[in-house]
Biopython code that builds the backbone (N, CA, C, O; Angstrom):
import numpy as np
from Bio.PDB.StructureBuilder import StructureBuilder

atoms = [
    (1, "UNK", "N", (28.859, 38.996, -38.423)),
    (1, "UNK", "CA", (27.610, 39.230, -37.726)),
    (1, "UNK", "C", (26.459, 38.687, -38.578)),
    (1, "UNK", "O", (26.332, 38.895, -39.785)),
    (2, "UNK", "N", (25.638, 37.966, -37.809)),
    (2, "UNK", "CA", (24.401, 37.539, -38.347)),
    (2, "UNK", "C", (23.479, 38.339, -38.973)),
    (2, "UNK", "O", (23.743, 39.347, -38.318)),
    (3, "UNK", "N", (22.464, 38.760, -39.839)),
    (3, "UNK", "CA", (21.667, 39.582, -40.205)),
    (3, "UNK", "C", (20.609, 38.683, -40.124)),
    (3, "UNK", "O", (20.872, 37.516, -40.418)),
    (4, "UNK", "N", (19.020, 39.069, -39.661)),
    (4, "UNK", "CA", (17.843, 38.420, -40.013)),
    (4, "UNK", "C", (17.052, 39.736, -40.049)),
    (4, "UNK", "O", (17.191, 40.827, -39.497)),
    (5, "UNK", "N", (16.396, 39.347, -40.689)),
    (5, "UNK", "CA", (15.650, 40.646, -41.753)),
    (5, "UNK", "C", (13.797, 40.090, -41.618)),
    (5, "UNK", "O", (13.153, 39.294, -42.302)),
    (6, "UNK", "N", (13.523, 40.692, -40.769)),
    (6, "UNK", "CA", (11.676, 40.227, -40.229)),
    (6, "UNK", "C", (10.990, 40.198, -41.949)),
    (6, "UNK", "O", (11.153, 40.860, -42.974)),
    (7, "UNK", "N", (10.026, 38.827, -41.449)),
    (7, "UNK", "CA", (9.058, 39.168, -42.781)),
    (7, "UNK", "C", (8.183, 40.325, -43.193)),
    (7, "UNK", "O", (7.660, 40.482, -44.296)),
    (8, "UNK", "N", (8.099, 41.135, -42.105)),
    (8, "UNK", "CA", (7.288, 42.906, -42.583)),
    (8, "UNK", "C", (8.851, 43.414, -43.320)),
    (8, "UNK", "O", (8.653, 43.373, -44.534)),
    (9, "UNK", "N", (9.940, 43.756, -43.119)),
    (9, "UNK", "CA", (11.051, 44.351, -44.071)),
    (9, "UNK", "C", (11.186, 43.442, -45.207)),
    (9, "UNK", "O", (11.614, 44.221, -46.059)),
    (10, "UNK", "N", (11.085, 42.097, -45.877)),
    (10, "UNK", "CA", (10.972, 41.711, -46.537)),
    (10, "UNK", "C", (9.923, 42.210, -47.695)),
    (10, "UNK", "O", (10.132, 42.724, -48.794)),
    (11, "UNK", "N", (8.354, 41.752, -46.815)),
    (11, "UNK", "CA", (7.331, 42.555, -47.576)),
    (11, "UNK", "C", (7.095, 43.766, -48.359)),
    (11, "UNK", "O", (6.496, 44.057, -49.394)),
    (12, "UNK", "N", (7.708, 44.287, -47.582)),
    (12, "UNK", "CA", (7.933, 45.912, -47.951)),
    (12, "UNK", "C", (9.277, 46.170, -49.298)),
    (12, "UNK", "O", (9.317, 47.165, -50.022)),
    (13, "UNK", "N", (9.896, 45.439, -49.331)),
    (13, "UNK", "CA", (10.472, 45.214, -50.340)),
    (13, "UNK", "C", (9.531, 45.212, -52.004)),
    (13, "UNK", "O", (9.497, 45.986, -52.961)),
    (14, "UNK", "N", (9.167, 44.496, -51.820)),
    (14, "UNK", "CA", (8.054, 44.572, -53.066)),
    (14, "UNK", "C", (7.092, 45.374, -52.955)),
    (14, "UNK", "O", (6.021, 45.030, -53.456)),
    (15, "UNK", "N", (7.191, 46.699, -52.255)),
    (15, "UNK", "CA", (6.291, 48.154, -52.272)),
    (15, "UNK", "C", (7.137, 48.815, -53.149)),
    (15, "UNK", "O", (8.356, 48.677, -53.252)),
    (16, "UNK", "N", (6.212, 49.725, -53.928)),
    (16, "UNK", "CA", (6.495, 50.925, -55.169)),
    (16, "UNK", "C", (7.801, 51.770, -54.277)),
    (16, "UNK", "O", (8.811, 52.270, -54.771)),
    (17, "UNK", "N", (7.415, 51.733, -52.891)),
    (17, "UNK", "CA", (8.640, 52.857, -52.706)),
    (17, "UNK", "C", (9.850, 52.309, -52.051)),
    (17, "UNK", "O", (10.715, 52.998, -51.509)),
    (18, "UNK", "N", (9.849, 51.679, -52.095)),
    (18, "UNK", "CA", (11.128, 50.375, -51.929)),
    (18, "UNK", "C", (11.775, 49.604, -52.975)),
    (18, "UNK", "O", (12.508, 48.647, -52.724)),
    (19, "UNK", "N", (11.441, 50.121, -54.450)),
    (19, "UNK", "CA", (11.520, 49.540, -55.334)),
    (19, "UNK", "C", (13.212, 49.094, -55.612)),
    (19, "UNK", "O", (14.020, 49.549, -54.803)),
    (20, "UNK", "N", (13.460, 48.677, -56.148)),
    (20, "UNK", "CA", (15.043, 48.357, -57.087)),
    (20, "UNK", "C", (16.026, 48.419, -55.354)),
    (20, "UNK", "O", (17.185, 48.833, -55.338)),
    (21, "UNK", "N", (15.527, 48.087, -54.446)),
    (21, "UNK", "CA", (16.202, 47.751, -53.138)),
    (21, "UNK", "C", (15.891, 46.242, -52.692)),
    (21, "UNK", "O", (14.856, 45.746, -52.247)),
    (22, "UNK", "N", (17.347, 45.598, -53.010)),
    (22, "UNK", "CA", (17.498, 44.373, -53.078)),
    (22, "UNK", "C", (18.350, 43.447, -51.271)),
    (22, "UNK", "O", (19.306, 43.973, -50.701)),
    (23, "UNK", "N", (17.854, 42.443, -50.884)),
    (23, "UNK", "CA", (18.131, 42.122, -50.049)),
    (23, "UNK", "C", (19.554, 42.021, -49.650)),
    (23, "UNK", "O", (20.116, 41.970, -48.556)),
    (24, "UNK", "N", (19.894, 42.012, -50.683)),
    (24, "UNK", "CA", (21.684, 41.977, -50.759)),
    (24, "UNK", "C", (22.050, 43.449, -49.871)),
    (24, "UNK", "O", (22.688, 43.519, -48.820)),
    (25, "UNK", "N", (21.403, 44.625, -50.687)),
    (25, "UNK", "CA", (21.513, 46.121, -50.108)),
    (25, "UNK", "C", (21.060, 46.111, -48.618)),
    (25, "UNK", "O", (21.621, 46.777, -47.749)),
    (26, "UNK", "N", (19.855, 45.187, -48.375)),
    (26, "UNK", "CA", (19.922, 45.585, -47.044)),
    (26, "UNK", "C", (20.885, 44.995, -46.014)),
    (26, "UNK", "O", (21.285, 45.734, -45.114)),
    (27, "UNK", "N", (21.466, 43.164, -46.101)),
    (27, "UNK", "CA", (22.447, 42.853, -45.585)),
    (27, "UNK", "C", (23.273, 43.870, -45.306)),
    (27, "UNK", "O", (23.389, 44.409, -44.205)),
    (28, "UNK", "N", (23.807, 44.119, -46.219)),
    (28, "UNK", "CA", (25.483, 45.142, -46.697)),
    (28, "UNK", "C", (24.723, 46.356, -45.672)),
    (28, "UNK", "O", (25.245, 46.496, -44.566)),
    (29, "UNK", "N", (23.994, 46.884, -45.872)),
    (29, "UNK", "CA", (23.744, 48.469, -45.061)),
    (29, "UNK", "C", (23.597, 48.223, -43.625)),
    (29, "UNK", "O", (23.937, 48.974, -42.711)),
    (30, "UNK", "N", (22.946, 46.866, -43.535)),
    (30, "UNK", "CA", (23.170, 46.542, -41.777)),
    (30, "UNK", "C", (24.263, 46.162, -41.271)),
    (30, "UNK", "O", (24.430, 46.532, -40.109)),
    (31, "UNK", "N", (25.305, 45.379, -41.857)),
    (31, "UNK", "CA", (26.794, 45.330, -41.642)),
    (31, "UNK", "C", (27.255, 45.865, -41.301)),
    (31, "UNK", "O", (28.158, 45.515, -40.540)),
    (32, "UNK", "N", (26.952, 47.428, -41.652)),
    (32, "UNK", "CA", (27.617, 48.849, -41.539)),
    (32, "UNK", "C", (27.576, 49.511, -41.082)),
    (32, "UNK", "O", (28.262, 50.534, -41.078)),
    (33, "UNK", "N", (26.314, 49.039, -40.195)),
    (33, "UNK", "CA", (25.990, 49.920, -39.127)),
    (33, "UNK", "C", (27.101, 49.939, -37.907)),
    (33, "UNK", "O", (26.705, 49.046, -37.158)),
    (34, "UNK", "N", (28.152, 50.443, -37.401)),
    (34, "UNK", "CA", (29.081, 49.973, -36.365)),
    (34, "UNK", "C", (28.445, 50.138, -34.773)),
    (34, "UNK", "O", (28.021, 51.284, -34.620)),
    (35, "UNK", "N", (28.334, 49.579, -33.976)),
    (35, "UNK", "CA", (29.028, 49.348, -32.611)),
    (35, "UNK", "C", (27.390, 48.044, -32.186)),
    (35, "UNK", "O", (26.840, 47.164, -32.849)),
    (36, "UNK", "N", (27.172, 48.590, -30.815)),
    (36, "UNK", "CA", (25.851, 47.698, -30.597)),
    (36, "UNK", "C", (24.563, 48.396, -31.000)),
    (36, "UNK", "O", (24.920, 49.566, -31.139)),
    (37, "UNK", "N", (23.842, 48.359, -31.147)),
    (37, "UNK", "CA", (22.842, 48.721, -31.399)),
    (37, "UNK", "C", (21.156, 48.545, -30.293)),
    (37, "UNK", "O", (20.042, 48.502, -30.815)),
    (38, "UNK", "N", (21.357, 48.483, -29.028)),
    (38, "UNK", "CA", (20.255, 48.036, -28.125)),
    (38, "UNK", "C", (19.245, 48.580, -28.066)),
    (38, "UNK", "O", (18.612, 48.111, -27.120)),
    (39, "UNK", "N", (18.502, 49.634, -28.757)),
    (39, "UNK", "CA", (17.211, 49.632, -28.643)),
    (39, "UNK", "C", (16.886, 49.736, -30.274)),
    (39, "UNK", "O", (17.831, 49.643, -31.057)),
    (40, "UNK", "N", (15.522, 49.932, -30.774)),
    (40, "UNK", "CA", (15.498, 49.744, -32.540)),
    (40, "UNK", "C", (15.335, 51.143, -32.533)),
    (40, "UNK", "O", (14.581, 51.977, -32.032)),
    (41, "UNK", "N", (16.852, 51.068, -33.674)),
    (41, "UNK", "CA", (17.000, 52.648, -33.817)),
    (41, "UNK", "C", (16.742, 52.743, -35.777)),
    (41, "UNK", "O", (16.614, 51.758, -36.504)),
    (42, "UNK", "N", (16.728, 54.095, -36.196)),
    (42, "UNK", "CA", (16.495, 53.910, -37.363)),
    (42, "UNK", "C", (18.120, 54.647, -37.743)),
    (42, "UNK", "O", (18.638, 55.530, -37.059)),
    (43, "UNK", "N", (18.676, 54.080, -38.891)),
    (43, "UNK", "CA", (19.542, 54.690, -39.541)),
    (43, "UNK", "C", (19.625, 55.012, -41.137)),
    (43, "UNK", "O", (19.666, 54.136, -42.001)),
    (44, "UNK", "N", (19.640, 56.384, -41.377)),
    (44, "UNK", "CA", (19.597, 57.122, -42.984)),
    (44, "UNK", "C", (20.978, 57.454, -43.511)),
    (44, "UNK", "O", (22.169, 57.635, -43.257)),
    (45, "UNK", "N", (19.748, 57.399, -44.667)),
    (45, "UNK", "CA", (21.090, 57.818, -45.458)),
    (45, "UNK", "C", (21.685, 56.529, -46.700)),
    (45, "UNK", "O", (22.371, 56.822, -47.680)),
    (46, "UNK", "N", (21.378, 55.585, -46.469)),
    (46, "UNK", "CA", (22.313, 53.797, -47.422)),
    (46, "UNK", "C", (21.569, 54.291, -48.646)),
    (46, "UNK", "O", (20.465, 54.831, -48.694)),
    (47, "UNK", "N", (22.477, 53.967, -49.705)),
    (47, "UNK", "CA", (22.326, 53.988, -51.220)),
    (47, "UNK", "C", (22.151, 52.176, -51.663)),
    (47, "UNK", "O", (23.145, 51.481, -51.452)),
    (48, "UNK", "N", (21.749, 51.959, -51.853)),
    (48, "UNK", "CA", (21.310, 50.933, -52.724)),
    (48, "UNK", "C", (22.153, 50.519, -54.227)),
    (48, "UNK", "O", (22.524, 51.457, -54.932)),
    (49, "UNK", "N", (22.382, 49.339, -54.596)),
    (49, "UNK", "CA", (22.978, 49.032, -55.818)),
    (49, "UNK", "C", (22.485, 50.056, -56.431)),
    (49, "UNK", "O", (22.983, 51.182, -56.450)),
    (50, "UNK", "N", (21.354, 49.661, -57.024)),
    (50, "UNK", "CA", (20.476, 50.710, -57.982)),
    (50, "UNK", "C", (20.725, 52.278, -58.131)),
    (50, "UNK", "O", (20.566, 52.874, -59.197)),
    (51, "UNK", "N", (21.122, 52.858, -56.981)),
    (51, "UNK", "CA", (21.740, 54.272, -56.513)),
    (51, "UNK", "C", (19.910, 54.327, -55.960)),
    (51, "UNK", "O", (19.497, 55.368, -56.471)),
    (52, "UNK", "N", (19.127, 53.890, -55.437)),
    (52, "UNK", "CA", (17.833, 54.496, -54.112)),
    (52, "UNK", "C", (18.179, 54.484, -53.179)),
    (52, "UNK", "O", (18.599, 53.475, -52.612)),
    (53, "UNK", "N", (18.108, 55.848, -52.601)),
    (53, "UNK", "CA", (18.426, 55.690, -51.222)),
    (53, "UNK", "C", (16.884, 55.432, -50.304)),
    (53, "UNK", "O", (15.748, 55.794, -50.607)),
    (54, "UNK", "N", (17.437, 54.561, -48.925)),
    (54, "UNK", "CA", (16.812, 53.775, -48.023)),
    (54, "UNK", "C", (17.343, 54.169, -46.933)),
    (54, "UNK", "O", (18.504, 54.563, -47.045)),
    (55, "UNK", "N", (16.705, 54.208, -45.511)),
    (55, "UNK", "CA", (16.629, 54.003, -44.595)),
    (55, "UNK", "C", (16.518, 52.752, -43.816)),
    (55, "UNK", "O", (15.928, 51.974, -44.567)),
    (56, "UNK", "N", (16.873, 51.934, -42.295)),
    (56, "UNK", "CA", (16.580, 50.907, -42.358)),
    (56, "UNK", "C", (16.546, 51.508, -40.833)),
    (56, "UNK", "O", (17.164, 52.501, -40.449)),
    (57, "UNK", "N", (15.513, 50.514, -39.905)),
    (57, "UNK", "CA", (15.442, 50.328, -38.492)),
    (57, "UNK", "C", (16.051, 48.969, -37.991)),
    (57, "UNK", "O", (15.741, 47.867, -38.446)),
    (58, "UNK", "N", (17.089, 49.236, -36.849)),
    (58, "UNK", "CA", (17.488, 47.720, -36.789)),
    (58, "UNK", "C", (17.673, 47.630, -34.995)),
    (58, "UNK", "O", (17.893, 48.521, -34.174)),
    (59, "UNK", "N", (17.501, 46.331, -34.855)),
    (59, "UNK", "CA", (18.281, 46.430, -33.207)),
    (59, "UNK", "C", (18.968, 44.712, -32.896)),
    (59, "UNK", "O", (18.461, 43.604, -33.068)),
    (60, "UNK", "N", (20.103, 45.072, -32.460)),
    (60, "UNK", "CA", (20.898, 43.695, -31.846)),
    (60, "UNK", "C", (19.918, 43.422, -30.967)),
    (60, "UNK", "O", (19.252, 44.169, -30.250)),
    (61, "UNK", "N", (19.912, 41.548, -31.203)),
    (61, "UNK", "CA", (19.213, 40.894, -30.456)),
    (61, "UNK", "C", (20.653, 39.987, -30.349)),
    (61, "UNK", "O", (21.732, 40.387, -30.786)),
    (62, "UNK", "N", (20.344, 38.164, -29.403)),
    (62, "UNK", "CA", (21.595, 37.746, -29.338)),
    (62, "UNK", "C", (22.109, 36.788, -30.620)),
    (62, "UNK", "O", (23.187, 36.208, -30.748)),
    (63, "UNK", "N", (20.928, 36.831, -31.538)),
    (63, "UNK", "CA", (20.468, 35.829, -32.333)),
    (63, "UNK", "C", (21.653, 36.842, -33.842)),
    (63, "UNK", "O", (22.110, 36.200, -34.788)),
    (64, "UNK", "N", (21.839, 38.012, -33.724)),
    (64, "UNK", "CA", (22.071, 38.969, -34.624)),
    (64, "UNK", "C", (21.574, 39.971, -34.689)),
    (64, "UNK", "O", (21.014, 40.402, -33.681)),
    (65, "UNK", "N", (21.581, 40.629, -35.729)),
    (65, "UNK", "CA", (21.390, 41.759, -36.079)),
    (65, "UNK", "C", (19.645, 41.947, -36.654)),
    (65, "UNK", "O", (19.497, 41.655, -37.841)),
    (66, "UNK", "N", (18.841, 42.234, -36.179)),
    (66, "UNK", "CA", (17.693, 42.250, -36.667)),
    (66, "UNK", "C", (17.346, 43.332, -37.224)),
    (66, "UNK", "O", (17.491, 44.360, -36.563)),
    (67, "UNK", "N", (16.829, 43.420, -38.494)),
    (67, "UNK", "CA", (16.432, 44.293, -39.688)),
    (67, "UNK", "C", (14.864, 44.322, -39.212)),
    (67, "UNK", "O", (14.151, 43.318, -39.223)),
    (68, "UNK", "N", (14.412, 45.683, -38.771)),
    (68, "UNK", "CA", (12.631, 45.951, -38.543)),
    (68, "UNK", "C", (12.188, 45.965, -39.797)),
    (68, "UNK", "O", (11.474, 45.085, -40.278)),
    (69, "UNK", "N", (12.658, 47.139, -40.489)),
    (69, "UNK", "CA", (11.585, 47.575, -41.630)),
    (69, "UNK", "C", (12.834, 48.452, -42.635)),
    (69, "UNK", "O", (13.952, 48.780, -42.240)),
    (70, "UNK", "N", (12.269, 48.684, -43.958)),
    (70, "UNK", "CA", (13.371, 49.187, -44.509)),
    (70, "UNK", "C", (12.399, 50.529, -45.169)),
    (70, "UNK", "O", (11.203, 50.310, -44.976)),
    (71, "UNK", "N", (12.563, 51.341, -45.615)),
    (71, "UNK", "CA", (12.004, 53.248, -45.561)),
    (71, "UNK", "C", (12.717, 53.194, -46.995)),
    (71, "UNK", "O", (13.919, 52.976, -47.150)),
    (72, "UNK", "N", (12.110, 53.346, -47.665)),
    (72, "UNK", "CA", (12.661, 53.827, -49.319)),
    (72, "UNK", "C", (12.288, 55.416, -49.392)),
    (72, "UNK", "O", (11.271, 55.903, -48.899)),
    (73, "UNK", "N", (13.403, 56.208, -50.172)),
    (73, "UNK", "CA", (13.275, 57.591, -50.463)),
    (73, "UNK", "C", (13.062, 58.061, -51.803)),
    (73, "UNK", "O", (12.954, 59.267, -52.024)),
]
sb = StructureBuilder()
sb.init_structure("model")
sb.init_model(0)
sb.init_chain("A")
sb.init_seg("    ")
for serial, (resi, resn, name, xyz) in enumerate(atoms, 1):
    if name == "N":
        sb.init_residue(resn, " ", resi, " ")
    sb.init_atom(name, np.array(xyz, "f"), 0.0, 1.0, " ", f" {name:<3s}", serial, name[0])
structure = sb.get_structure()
């Protein structure tokens, strides 16, 4: 499955509370999400290399898997 990850979840990456959450972590946590996903839902709970846990909002489009925004804890 494709992942594309919007330039606002990117951005937010380099915020204090998103810190040591690396794009790699968000690929891998959207992977994992199982079945379809049709409206943008948020899912908790993903640990991060680093051990931070994150949240991420995502919704299947036909293009892939689209990453909204990513929620650091």
């Amino acid at each position: 499955m494709r992942v594309i990850v919007t330039e606002h979840a990117a951005r937010r990456l380099r915020k204090a509370r998103q810190a040591e959450i690396t794009m790699r972590d968000i690929i891998a946590a959207a992977e994992a999400v199982p079945g379809t996903v049709l409206t943008a839902t948020r899912f908790r709970g993903f640990v991060a290399r680093s051990g931070r846990v994150f949240d991420l909002v995502v919704k299947d489009i036909p293009e892939g898997r689209l990453v909204i925004t990513v929620i650091g804890k």
